[in-house]
N, C-alpha and C positions, 0 to 999 in steps of 0.2 A: 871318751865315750859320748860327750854331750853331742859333738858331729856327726855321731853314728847311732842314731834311738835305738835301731832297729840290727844292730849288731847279734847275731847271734837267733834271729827273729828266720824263719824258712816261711817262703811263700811259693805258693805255685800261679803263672799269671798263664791260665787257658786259654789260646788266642791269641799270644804277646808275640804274633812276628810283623805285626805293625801299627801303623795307628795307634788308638788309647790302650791296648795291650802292651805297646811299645816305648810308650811313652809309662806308664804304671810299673812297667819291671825296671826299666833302667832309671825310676825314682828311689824302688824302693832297692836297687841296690846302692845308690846315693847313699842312702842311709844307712846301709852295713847290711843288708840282707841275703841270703844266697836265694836267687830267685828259679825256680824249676819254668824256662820257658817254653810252652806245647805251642803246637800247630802244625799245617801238613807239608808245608813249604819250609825243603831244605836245599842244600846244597847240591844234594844229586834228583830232588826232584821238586818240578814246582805244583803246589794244588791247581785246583781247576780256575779259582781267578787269573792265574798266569803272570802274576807281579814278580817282580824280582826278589822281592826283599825274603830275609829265610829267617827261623829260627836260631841258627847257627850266630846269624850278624845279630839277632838283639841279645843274645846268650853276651855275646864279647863288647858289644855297646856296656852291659849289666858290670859286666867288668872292668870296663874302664872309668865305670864311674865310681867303685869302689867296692864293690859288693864279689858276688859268684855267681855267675849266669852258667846254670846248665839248660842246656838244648835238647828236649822230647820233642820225638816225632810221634805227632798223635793225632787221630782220627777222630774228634770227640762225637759221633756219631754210631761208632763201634766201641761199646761196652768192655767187649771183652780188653780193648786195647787202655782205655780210662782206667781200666782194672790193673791193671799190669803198672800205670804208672801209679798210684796208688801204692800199691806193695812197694816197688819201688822207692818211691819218699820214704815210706815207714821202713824199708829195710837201711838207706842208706843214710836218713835226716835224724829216725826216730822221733819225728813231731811234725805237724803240718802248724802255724800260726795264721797264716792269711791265705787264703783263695780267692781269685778274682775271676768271675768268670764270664771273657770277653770274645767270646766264639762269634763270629758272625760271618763275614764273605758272599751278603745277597746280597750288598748296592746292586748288583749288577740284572736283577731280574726285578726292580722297582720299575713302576710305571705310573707314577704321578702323576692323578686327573686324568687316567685313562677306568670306567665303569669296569670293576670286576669280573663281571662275566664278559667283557669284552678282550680281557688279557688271557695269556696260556692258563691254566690252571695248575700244569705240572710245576712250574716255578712259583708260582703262589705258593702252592706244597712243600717246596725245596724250601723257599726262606723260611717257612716255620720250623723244618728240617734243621736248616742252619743256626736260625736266631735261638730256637727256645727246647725242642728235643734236647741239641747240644747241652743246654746249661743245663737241665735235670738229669741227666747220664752223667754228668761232671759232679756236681753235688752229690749227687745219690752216692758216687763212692768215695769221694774224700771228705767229704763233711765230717762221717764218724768219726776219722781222723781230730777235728777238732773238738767234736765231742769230748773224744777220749781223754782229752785234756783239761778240760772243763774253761777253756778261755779259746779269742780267737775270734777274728771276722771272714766275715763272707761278703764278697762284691759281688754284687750285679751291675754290669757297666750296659747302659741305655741310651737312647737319643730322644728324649720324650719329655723334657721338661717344659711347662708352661706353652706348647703349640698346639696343643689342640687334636684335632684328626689331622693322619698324616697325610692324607690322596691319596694313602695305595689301603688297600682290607687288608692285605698280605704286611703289608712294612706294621702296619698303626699297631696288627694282632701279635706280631712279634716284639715291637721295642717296649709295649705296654705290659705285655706277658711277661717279660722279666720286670719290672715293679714289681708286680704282681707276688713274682717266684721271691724278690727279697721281702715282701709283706712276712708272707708266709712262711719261709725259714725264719726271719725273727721271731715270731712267735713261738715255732715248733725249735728253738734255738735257745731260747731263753734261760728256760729253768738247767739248760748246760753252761750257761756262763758265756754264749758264742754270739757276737751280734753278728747280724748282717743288714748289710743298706743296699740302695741302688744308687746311681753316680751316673751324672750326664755330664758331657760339656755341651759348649756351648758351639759356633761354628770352628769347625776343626778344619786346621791344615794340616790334614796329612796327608802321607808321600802322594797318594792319589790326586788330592785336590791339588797339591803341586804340579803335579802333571798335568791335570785339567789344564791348570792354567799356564803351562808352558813355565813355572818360576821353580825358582831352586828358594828355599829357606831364608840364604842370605838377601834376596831381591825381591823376596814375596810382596812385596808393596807395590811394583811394579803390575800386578795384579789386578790391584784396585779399580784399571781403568774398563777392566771387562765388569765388573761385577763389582757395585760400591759398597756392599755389604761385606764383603774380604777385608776390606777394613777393620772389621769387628773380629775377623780369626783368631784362634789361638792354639797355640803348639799342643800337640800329646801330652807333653811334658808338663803341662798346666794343671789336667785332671790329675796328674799321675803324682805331682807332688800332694793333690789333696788327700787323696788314695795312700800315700807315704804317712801325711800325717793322722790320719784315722786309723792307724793302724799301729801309730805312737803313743795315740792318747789312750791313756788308762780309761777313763771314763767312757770310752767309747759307746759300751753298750746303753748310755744315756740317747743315744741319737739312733739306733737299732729299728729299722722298723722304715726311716726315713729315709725319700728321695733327697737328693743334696748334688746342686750343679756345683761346675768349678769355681763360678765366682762366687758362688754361697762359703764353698771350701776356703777360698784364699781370703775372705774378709776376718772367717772365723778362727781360721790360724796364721793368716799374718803373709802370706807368700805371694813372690809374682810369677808371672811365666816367664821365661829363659831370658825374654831380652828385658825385661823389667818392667813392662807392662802388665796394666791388671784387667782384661779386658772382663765385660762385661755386658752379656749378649743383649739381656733384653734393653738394658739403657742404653747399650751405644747402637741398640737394631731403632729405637726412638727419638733420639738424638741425630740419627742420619736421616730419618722418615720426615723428621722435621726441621730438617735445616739448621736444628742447632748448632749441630758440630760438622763441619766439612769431612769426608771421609778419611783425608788427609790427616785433620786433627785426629779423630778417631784413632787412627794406626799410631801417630806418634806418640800417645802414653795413656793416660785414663787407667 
């Protein structure tokens, strides 16, 4: 059991068909968990990003690392369908323990240091649509769920740690707005015994940025030489074991309430990312700014 904390533990990861959704469910089935993975990209059809990756594949990813990956197809924009998965859980889990709710799919209408009123407006619309509607139509109906139990965490997965304003109204209003959304269910959370946080990483490699870059996982260093801050990357799977182990720890609801990136995660319970690195954004984004560390260095361990 001590390999598996979360044995017996049911979580739902909202948005786990890729990136830090993907990396979060195939942690916490690491850990023994049967993880319920939503999103709208399946095998017979892909959402309007148009990425390959599906539910289906991190469902069986969850599973090979030890756990139970079941695969929902779900709209978290449509209520009534959040609803259905909802009853769902409770009819076939009878317990919700963890929700994570990592709904997002607007990189693609960001316009970084372009003025506001100089971008579409209907996509400024849409990412708030995607980033922050999604995660309170998601709460709204499984939370009770944890309620009900009187234990249990709630994620809010964000890109918002220590930078500032992001360049875009649209991006900064949504990754700030979930903060926000975990403040405030810890609070209204509390006197049920449920915490909930918000959870960033730091520069992610995932499948997307991969492809930016032309690299596949195994030769992502290779990278480096377009952009020397890829250096400082780190896997899905980094945030996702932090997210594993919050979800382990009894004490949890001591930290409720708090933003916590991955490197905060992995100092205060002990873990690295996949290849054995402990990256660590703001220091190694410092350390390369200043010459301390070649970028080179950087990639190879820290």
């Amino acid at each position: 059991m001590a390999d598996k904390p979360l044995a017996g533990t049911v979580a739902v990861v909202a948005g786990g068909t890729r990136g830090c959704g993907r990396g979060i469910a195939v942690e916490l089935g690491a850990a023994g968990a049967t993880v319920y993975v939503t999103g709208r990209s399946t095998r017979g059809r892909r959402s309007e990003m148009g990425r390959p990756e599906t539910i289906e594949e991190t469902a069986g990813l969850v599973d090979a690392a030890g756990g139970r990956g079941v695969p929902v197809a779900v709209d978290h924009l449509r209520p009534e369908e959040v609803a259905a998965l909802a009853e769902r859980v409770r009819a076939e889990a009878g317990r919700l323990d963890v929700l994570v709710n990592d709904i997002w799919g607007a990189d693609r209408f960001a316009r970084f240091g372009v003025p506001f009123w100089e971008r579409p407006l209907d996509t400024g619309l849409r990412t708030l649509d995607l980033g922050v509607r999604t995660h309170l139509i998601t709460s709204w109906h499984l939370v009770p769920l944890l309620a009900e139990r009187g234990a249990g965490l709630v994620v809010e997965v964000t890109d918002a740690a220590e930078q500032g304003y992001r360049d875009d109204v649209y991006y900064d209003l949504a990754k700030y707005s979930v903060v926000r959304h975990a403040t405030g269910q810890a609070a209204e959370l509390r006197p049920f015994g449920v915490a909930a946080v918000a959870v960033t990483p730091g520069f992610l490699r995932s499948e997307a940025m991969l492809d930016h870059f032309g690299v596949s996982e195994q030769d992502w260093r290779s990278g480096i030489a377009q952009d020397r801050y890829f250096a400082a990357s780190e896997t899905p799977r980094y945030l996702g074991r932090g997210v594993a182990a919050l979800a382990a720890d009894p004490a949890v609801l001591d930290k409720s309430g708090k933003l916590m990136a991955s490197w905060e995660l992995a100092e205060e319970y002990g873990f690295a990312d996949v290849d054995g690195r402990r990256p660590c954004w703001p220091r190694d984004l410092a350390a390369i700014q200043s010459s301390e560390r070649t970028p080179a260095e950087v990639a190879g361990g820290g």
